[in-house]
C-alpha positions in Angstrom: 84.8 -9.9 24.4 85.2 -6.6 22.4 81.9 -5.6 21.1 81.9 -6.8 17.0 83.1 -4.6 14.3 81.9 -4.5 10.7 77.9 -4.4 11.9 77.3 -5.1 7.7 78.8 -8.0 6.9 76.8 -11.4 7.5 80.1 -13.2 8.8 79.6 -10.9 11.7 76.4 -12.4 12.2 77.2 -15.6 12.4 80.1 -14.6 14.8 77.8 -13.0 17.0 75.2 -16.2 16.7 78.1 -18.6 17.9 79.3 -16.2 20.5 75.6 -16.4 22.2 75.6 -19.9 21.9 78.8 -20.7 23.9 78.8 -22.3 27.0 79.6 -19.0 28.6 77.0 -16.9 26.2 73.8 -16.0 26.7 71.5 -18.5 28.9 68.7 -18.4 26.6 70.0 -18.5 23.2 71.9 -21.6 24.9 68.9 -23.3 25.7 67.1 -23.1 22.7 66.3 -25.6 19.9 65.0 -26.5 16.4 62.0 -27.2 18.0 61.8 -24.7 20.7 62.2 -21.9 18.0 59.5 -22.8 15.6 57.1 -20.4 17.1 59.8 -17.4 17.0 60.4 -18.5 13.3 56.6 -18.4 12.2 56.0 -15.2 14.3 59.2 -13.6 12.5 57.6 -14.5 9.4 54.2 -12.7 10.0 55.9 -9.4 11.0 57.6 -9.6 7.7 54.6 -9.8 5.6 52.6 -7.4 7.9 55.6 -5.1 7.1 55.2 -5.8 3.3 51.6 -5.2 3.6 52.0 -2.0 5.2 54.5 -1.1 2.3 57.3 -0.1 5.3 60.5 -0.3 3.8 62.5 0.9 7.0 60.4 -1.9 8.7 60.8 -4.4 6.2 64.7 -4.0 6.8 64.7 -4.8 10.4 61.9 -7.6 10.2 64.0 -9.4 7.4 67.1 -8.8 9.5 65.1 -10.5 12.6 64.3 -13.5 10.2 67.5 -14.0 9.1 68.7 -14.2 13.0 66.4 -17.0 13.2 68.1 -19.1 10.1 71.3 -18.0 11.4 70.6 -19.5 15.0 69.0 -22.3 13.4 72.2 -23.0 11.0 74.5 -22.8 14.5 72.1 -25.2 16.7 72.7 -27.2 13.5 76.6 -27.1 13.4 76.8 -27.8 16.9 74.7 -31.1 16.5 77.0 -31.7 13.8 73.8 -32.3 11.2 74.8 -29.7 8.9 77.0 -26.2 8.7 75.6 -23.1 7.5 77.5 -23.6 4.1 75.7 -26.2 3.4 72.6 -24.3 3.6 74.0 -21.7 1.1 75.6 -24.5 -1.0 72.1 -25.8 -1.7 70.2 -23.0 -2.3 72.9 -21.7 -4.6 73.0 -24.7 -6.7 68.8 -25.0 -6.9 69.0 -21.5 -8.3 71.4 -22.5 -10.9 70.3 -25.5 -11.6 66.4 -24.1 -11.8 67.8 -21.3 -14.0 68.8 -23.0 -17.0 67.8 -20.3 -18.8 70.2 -17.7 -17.1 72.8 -20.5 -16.2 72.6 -22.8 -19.5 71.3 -22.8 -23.3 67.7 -22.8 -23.0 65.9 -20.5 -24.1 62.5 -19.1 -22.2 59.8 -16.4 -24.0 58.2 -15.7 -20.9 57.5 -15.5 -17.1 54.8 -18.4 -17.3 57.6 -20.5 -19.0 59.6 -20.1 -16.8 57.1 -21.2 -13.9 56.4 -23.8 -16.2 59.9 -25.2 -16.4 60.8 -24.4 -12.7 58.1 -27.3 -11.8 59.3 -29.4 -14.1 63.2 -28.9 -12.7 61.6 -29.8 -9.2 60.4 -33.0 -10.9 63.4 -34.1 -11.7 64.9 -33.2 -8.4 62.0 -35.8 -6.5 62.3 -39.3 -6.0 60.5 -40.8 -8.5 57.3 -42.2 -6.5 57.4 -39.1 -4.8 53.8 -36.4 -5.3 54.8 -32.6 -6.4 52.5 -31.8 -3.5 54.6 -33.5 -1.1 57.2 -30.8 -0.6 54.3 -27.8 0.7 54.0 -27.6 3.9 51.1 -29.0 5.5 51.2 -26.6 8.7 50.9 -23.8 6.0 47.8 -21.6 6.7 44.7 -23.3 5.0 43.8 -21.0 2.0 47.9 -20.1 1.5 48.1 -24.3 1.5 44.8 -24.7 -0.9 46.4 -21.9 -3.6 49.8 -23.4 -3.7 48.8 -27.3 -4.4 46.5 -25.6 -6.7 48.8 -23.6 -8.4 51.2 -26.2 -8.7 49.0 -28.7 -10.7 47.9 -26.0 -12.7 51.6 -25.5 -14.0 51.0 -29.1 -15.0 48.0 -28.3 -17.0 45.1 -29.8 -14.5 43.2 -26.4 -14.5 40.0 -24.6 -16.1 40.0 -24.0 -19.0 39.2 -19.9 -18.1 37.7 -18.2 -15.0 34.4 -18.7 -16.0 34.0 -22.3 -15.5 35.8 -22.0 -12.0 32.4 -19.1 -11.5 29.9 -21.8 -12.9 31.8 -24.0 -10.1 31.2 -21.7 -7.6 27.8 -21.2 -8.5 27.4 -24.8 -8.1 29.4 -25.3 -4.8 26.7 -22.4 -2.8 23.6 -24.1 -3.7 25.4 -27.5 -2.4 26.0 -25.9 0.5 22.6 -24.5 1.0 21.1 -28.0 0.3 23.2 -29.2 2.8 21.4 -31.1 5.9 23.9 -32.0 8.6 26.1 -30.2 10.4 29.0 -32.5 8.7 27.8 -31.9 5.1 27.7 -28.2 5.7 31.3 -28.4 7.0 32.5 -30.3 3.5 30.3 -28.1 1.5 32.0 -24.6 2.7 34.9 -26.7 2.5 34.6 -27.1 -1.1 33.1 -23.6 -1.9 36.7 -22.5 -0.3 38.6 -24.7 -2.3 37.2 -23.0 -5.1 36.9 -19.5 -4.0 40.8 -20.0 -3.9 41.1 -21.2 -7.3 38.7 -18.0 -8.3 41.7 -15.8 -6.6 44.4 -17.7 -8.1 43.3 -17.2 -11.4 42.6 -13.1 -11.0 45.9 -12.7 -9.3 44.9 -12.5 -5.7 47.0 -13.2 -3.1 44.6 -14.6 -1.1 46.5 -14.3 2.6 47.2 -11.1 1.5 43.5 -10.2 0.5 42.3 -11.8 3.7 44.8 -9.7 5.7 43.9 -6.2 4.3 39.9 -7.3 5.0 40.9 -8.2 8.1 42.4 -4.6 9.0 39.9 -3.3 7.0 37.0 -4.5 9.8 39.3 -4.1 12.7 39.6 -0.5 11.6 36.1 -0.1 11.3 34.6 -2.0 14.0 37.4 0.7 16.3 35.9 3.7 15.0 32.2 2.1 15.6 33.5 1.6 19.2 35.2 5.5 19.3 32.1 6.7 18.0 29.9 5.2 21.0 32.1 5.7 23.5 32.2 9.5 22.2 28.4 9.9 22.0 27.1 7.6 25.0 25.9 4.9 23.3 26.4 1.0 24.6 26.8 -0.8 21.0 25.3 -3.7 22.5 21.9 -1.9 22.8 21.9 -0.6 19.3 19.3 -2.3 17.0 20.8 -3.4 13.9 19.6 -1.2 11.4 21.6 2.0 13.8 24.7 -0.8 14.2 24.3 -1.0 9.8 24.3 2.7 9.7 27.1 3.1 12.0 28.9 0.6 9.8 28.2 2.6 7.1 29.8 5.9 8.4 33.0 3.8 9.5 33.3 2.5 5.8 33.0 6.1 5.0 35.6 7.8 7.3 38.0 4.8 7.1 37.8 4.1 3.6 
């Protein structure tokens, strides 16, 4: 088979999808599955937010091109099953959008962003079955805190929220010294559990992507804790041995040379 021409258009992809999945493609794009490609999928999607945290856009084009291979692949598996084609997949999203756009679509008329949030949950209403919970449709294999500010933000848009950010602080407040009171190992559990719950709602309220946050002080200490490690390897030192007032100090400089 000629090599494909055309390398821009996205009917080239899908060629190039159902060519590696013919019974004389490639062995293991033929073997896979739905299931066998979740991992792929979910990896896929963490290089595409590192890449947005990093603020690469030359990387953010070849991660999203990546993901998009993997809902391609999964659209083809699909086809072949005969559960659903690949148009159907762009017939539904297209007619959500319109039909959760009244605004740009229809008549109605909007004055803000926050309406619009407003009136997208209240189009996604109307799209559930009736005895059906708006919580239903997140994900429950979503990352805890991503999970905890999405069912939270969600019933805010409903109005079940604080009335301002200082009575989610006075909760806070509240949540630590029920955690500190705390006397088994299970209480302590449901306490930090809780003091989560509303450290997410504190983020959700500033702004604050809270995977996001997490991430950058995650690379934040790995950064550090690498440059404590440099640093002893360069002057002799075990880390181990340090006390932990020269470990705090060491700390310290990292913050200072690695901002």
């Amino acid at each position: 088979m000629a090599k494909p021409e055309k390398l821009d258009q996205f009917s080239t992809l899908v060629d190039i999808i159902a060519r590696l999945r013919a019974p004389d493609g490639c062995p293991w794009d033929r073997k896979q599955t739905h299931a066998s490609l979740r991992e792929n999928l979910l990896e896929e999607c963490y290089e595409v937010l590192e890449a947005l945290d990093e603020g690469d856009s030359e990387e953010l084009c070849d991660e999203l091109g990546d993901l998009l291979m993997q809902i391609v692949l999964h659209g083809q598996i699909a086809a072949e099953a005969g559960e659903f084609e690949l148009g159907d997949v762009i017939h539904s999203i297209n007619a959500k959008l319109i039909h959760r756009h009244p605004h740009i679509f229809g008549l109605e008329k909007v004055k803000d962003a926050e309406e619009v949030a407003h009136n997208w949950e209240v189009l996604k209403g109307e799209e559930r079955e009736a005895d059906t919970s708006m919580l239903e449709s997140v994900p429950k294999q979503m990352p805890a805190l991503g999970y905890s500010q999405e069912v939270q933000r969600r019933v805010a848009q409903l109005g079940f929220d604080w009335e301002d950010v200082d009575g989610v602080i006075d909760k806070l407040v509240e949540e630590v010294r029920e955690f500190k009171q705390a006397d088994s190992d299970e209480e302590k559990a449901a306490e930090f559990g809780d003091l989560l719950f509303t450290l997410v709602n504190v983020a959700r309220r500033q702004g604050v992507d809270l995977e996001a946050a997490l991430r950058e002080a995650n690379k934040r200490f790995y950064q550090r804790f690498t440059y404590m490690e440099d640093a002893c390897r360069q002057r002799g030192l075990n880390f181990s041995k340090l006390s932990f007032d020269e470990q705090n100090a060491l700390w310290e400089e990292a913050k200072r040379k690695t901002g």
